[in-house]
Each structure stands twice: as structure tokens, then as C-alpha cells.
ZADRENDREN-414692 format. One record per residue: z negated, x, y of N, C-alpha, C in turn. Coordinates in pm, whole numbers, padded with zeros to 5 digits, always signed. Layout:
// residues N
ZXYZXYZXY...
END
This chain:
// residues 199
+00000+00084-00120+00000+00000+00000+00000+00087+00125+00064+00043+00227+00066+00121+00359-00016+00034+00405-00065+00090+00506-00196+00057+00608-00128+00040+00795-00222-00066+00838-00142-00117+00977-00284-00117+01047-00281-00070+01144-00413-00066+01196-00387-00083+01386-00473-00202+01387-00486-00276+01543-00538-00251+01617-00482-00184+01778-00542-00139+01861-00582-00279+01927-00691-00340+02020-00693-00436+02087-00801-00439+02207-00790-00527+02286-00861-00541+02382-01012-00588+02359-01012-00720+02308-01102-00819+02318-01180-00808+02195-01317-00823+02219-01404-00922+02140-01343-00964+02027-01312-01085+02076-01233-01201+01940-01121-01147+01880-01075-01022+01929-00930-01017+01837-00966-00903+01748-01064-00869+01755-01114-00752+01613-01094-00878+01526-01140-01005+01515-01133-01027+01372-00989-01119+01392-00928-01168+01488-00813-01271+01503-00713-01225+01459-00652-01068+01518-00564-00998+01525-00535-00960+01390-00589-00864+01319-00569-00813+01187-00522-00932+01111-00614-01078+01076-00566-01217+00962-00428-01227+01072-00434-01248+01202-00261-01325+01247-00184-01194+01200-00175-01063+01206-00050-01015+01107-00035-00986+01008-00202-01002+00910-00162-01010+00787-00088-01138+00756-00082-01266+00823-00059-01359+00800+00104-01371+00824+00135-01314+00883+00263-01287+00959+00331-01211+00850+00289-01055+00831+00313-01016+00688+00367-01097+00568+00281-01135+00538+00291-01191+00413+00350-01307+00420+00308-01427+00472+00386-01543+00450+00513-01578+00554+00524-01497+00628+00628-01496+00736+00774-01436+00686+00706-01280+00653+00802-01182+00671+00815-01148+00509+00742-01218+00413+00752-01160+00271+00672-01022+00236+00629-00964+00311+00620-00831+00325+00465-00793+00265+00479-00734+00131+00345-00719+00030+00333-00596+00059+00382-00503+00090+00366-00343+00067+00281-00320+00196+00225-00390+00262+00143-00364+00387+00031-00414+00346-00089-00337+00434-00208-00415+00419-00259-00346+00591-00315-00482+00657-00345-00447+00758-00539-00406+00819-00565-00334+00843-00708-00251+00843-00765-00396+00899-00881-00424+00862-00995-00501+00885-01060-00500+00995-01076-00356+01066-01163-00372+01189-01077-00248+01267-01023-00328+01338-00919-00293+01472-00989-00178+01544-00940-00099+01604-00980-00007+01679-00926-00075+01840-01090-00103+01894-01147-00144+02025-01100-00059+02110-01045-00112+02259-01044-00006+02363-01036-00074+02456-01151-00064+02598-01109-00185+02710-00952-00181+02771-00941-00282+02830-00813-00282+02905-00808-00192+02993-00891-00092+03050-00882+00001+03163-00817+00166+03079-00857+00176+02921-00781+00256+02889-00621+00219+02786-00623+00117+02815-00486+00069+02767-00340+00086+02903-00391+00013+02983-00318-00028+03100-00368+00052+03206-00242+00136+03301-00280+00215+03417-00330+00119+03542-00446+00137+03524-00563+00095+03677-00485+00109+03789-00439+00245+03797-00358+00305+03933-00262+00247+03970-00215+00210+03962-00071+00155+04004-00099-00030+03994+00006-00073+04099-00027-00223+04169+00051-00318+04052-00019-00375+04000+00022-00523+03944+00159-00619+04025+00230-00637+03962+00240-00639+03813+00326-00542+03752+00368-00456+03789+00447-00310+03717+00369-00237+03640+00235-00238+03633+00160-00115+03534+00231-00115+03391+00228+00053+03400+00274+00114+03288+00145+00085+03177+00185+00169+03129+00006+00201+03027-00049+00331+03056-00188+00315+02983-00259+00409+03058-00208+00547+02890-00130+00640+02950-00111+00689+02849-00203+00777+02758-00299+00850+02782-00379+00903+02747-00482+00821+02657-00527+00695+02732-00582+00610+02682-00506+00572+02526-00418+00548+02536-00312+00486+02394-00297+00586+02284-00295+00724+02363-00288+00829+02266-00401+00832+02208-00522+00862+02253-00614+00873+02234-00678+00789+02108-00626+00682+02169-00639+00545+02059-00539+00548+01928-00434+00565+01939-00363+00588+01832-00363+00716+01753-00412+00844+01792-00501+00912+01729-00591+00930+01627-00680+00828+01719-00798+00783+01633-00743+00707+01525-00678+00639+01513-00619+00520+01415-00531+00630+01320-00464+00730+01340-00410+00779+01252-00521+00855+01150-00625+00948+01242-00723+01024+01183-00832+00977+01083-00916+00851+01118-01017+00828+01106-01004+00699+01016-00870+00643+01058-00771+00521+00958-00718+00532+00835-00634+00648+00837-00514+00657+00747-00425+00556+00786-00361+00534+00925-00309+00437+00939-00170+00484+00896-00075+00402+00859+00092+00508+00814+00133+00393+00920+00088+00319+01052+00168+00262+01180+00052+00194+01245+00054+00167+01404-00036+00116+01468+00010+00027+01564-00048-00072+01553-00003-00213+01678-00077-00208+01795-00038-00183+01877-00100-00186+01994-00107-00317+02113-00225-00403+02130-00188-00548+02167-00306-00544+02262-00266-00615+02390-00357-00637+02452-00284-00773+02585-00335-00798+02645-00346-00962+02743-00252-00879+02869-00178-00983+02905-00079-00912+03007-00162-00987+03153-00261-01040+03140-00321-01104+03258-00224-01124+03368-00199-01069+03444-00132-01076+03564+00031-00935+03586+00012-00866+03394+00097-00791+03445+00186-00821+03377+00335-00738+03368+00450-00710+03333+00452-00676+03192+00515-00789+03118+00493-00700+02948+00638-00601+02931+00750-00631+03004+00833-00579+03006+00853-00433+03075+00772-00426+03134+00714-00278+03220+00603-00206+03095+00543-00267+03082+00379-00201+03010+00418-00169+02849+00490-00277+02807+00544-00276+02638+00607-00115+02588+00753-00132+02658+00824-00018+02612+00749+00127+02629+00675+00086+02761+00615+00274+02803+00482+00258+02690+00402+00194+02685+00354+00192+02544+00384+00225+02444+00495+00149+02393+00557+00180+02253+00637+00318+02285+00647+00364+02403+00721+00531+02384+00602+00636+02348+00499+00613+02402+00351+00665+02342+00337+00641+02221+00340+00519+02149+00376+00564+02036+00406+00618+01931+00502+00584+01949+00629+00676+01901+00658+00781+01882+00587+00809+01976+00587+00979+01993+00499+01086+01913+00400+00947+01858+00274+01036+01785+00297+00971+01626+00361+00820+01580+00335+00771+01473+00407+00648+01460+00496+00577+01349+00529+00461+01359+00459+00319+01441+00496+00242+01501+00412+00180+01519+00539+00064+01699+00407+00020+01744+00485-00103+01839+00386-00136+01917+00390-00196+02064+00324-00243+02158+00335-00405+02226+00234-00461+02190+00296-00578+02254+00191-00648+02350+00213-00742+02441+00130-00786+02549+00132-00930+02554+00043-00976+02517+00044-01150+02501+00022-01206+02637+00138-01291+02692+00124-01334+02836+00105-01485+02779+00026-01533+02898-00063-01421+02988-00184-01354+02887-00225-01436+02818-00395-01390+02747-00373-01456+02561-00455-01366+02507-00432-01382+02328-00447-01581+02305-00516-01612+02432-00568-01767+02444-00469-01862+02461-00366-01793+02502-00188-01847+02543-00179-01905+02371-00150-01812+02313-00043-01845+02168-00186-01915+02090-00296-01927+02143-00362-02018+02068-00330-02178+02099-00334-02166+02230-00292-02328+02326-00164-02372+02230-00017-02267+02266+00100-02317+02249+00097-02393+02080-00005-02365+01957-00017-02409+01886-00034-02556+01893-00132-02617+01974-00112-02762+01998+00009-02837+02028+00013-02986+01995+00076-03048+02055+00088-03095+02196+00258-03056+02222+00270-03031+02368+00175-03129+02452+00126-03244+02395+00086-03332+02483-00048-03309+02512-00136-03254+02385-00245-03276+02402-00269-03119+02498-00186-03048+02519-00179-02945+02591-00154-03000+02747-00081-03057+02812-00036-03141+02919-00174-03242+02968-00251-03259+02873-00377-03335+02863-00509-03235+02920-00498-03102+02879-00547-03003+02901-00561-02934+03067-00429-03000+03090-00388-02951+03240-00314-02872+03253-00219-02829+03175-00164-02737+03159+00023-02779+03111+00084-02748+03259+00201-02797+03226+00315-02691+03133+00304-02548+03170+00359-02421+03157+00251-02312+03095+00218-02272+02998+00116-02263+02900+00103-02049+02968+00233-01999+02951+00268-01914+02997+00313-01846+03135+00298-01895+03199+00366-01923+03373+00210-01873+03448+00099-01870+03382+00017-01826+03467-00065-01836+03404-00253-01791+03410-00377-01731+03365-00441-01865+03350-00542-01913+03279-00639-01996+03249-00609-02081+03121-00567-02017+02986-00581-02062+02935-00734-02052+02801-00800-01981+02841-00912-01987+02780-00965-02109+02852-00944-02188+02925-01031-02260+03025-00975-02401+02947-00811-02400+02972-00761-02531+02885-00796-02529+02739-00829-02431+02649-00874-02429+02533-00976-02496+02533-01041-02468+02590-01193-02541+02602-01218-02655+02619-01102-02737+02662-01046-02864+02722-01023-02960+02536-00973-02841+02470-00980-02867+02312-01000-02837+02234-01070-02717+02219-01196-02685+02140-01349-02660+02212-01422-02780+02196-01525-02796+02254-01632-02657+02247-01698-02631+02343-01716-02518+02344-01636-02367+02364-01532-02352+02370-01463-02207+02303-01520-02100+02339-01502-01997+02242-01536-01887+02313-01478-01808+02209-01444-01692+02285-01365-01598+02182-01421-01545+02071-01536-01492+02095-01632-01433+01958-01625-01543+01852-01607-01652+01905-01701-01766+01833-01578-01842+01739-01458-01846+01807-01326-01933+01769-01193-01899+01705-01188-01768+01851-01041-01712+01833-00984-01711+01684-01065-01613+01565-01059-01641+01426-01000-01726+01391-01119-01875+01361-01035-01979+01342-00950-02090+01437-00944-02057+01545-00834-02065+01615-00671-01980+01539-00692-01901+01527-00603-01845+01468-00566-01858+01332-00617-01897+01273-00603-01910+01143-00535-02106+01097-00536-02146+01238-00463-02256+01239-00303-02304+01289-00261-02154+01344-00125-02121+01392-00019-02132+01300+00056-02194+01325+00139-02198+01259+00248-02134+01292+00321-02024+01282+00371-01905+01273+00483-01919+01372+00599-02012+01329+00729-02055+01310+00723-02131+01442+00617-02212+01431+00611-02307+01618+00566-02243+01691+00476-02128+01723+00454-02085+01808+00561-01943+01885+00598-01898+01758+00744-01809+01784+00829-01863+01843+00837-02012+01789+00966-02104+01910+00981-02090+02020+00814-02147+02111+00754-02148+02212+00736-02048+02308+00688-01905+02257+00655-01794+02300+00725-01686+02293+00764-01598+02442+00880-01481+02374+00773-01388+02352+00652-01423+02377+00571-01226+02402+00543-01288+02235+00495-01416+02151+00496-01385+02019+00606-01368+01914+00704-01405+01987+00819-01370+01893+00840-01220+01894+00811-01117+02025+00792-00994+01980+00671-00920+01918+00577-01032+01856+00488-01002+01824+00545-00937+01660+00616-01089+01618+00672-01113+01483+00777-00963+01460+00844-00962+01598+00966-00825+01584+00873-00736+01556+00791-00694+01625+00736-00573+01609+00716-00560+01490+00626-00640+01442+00566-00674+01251+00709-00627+01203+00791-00712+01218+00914-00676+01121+00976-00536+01115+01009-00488+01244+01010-00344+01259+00956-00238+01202+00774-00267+01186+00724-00160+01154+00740-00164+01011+00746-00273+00920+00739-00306+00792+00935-00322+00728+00976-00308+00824+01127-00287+00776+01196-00436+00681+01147-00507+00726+01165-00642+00663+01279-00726+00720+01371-00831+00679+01412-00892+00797+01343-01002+00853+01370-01009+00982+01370-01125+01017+01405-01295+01047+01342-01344+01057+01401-01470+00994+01410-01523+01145+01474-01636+01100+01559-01716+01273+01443-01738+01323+01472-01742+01467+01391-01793+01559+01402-01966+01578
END
């Protein structure tokens, strides 16, 4: 088995992140010869994403990523590393590629930025309406969707949900919906050499 090991931002996505691409893996992409590491390698958003520079163009913070993907090769045995974190207010199309050239440079692997927040592709899982009910006309178009979550899962909170929040996604509709998760799915497919299936 090759090993996939998750760089991430948040709290909730140590345990969200790893089940959504094993899940992706396996029942998505077919893909058995992977097994993805259990407990993600943590790093705040200040060493992911460059502080310095004005929103919304930030690159990544490169040192930070190396550093991190490092660790994931050394201390992992990772043979590729996903690198994922919340595009809040920035550019995934700016921050992604210079990411994934860090990378690259050290180990198989891919960068991706869930716009706006990991709480986005949990929402877009609902039905559009009960989402529209939420307050929320454009799920992706702008920040607060941990807030409309909460609107439908009583209580939310990331430690507490994201998990099974996630574990209720359904793969195929939310890839429809979302381009930052459909490059979630590319990336998966990429690193695992699988094809991909229609959008």
C-alpha cells in the first residue's frame, strides 16, 4: 500500500480530511493501492499562506509547506502529500499552483484550497433549498458558511461535526457544484494515477 498523508489547517479536518479522501479513493476513483494516514499533519494558516503580501493574491508561505511536507515525508513514510487549507478571502488560483510547485519539488503530491472554507463543500451537500433557507444564495461567492451550517446542523462546530458532516457527502453532487472540490477529486486522481470519471 502507498501512503497519502494530509497537510491541513483546522481542528475538524484532522479527522474530516483523511475519511473524505479515503472515501474519494476508494469508492470514487476505484483506487485500493492507497491508504491515506489517519492523523494529518497540522499547520496554522500563517505557515501555509504568505501573511506578507495583500489578499487576495497570496502565494504560499513556502518554507512553511516545505517544512510541512518534510515532515510528512520523514516522520510519515508518506510516498505523496495533500496539502489543503480554506481560501477565506484568498485566490485558490494564485495560492494552489505556487503550492503545488513546492511540492513538487520535494515529493509527489497536490495543493488545494476550499473556497471559501472546508464548511463550503459541507453546505453544497444539502439541498439547494434548504441551503437558500439558510440564507445563503451563492454558497461559494463569499465567507460564512460555518454560520449557515449552523442554520442546519444545530449546534455546529468543527471539532464536534465536520467528521460526520463529512461522512454524509456525497461525492458526485458536490463535485457538480464545486470547482475548488472537483480539484479536490483531480488532485486525488493525479496523485493515485487513476482515471477520472465525468464531472
Amino acid at each position: 500500500m502507498r501512503r497519502l498523508v494530509c497537510i491541513v489547517e483546522g481542528k475538524g479536518e484532522v479527522a474530516a480530511i483523511p475519511n473524505l479522501c479515503m472515501r474519494i479513493l476508494r469508492q470514487y476513483l476505484g483506487d485500493i493501492a492507497w491508504v491515506v494516514d489517519q492523523e494529518p499533519i497540522r499547520q496554522p494558516r500563517g505557515k501555509l499562506v504568505d501573511g506578507t503580501r495583500k489578499s487576495p493574491l497570496r502565494l504560499c508561505h513556502a518554507d512553511g509547506v516545505r517544512r510541512a511536507v518534510l515532515l510528512a515525508r520523514q516522520t510519515r513514510n508518506a510516498d505523496a502529500v495533500l496539502v489543503l487549507c480554506d481560501a477565506d478571502d484568498d485566490c485558490p488560483a494564485t495560492w494552489g499552483p505556487d503550492a503545488a510547485r513546492v511540492v513538487a519539488g520535494l515529493m509527489p503530491g497536490d495543493a488545494v484550497m476550499a473556497v471559501c472554507e472546508y464548511e463550503t463543500w459541507l453546505l453544497l451537500n444539502f439541498a439547494e433549498e434548504a441551503v437558500r433557507r439558510a440564507g445563503v444564495r451563492t454558497p461559494e461567492s463569499k465567507r460564512g458558511a460555518k454560520e449557515a451550517l449552523a442554520k442546519l446542523v444545530p449546534g455546529y462546530l468543527p471539532t464536534t461535526h465536520q467528521l460526520s458532516e463529512t461522512r454524509k457527502i456525497d461525492v458526485a453532487l458536490v463535485r457538480s457544484r464545486s470547482d475548488s472540490f472537483d480539484k479536490l477529486v483531480r488532485a486525488l486522481a493525479t496523485i493515485s494515477g487513476m482515471p477520472l470519471p465525468a464531472r
